[in-house]
C-alpha positions in Angstrom: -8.6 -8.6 -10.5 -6.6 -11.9 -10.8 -9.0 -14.9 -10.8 -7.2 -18.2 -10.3 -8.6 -21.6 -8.8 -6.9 -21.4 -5.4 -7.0 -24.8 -4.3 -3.5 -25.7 -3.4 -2.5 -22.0 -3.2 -0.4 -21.5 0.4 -2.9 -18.8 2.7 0.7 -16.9 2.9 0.7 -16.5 -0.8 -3.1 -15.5 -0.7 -2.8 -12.6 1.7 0.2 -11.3 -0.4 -2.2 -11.3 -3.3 -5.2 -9.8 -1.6 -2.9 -6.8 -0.3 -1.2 -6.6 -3.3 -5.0 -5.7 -5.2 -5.9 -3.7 -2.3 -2.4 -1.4 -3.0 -3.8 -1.3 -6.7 -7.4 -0.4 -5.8 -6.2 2.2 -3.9 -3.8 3.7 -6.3 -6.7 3.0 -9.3 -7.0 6.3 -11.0 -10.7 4.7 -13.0 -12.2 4.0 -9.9 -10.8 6.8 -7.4 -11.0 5.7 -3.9 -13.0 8.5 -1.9 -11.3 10.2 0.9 -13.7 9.2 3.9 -13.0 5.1 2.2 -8.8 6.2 2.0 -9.0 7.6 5.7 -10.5 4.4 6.8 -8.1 2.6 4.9 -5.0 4.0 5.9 -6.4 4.0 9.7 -6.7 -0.3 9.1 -3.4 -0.2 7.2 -1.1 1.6 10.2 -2.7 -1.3 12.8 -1.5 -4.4 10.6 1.8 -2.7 9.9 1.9 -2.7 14.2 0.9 -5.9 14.0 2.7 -8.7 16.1 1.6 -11.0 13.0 5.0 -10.5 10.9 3.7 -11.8 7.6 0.8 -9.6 7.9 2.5 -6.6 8.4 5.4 -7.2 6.0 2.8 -8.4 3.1 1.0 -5.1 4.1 4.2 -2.8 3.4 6.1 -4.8 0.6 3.1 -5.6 -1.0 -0.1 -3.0 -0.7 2.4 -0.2 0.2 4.8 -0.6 -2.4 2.3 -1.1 -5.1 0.6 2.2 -4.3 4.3 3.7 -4.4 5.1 1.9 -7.9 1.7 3.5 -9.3 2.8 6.8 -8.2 5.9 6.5 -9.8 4.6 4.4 -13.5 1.6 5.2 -13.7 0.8 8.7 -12.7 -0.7 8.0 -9.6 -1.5 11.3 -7.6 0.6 10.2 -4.3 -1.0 13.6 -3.0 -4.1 11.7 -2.6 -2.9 9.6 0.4 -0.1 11.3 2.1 -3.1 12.9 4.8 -3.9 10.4 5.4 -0.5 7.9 6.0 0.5 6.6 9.6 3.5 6.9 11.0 4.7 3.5 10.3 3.2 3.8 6.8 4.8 7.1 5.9 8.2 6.0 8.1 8.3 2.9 5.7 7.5 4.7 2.2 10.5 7.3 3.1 12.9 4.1 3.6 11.7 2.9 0.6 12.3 6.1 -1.1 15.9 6.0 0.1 16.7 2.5 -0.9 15.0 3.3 -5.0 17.2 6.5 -4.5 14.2 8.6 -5.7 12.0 10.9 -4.2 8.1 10.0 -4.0 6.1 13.3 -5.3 3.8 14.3 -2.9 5.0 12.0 0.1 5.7 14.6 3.1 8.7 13.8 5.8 6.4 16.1 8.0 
């Protein structure tokens, strides 16, 4: 966890930072995330990508989003894991992403 004094910080910069640990946490293969905890989660993480808050949503995908997807694909992360339990928005956004790296996210599923 990144500790800082974060007086001064911008809130914008904050919320990047808290999704951004969040997308670790998630992807953390020490401290696995249970199922029930990554179905609740993902449920939270499809209604901010919906939401009409823009920096909420985008810090959600580019941040949480993405660093689960960079785990996955440096670090060994089982992407198996959370591909029940992905929205539509969530799994719609990973597949773009997917297409822009030019790669192919193991165990992420078109449906």
């Amino acid at each position: 966890m990144i500790e800082w004094d974060h007086e001064g910080i911008p809130t914008a910069l904050l919320i990047n930072v808290a999704f951004l640990e969040i997308g670790r946490a998630i992807a953390s293969k020490r401290n696995p995330v249970s199922d029930s905890d990554l179905k609740l989660l993902f449920a939270e993480i499809e209604r901010l990508l919906r939401s009409s808050d823009e920096h909420i949503s985008n810090a959600v995908a580019t941040d949480l989003l993405e660093a689960v997807w960079l785990a996955t694909h440096q670090s060994g992360f089982d992407f198996s894991r959370v591909n029940p339990h992905l929205g539509e928005e969530s799994r719609a956004y990973l597949i773009q992403w997917d297409a822009f790296q030019r790669t192919r996210t193991p165990g992420l599923k078109t449906r």
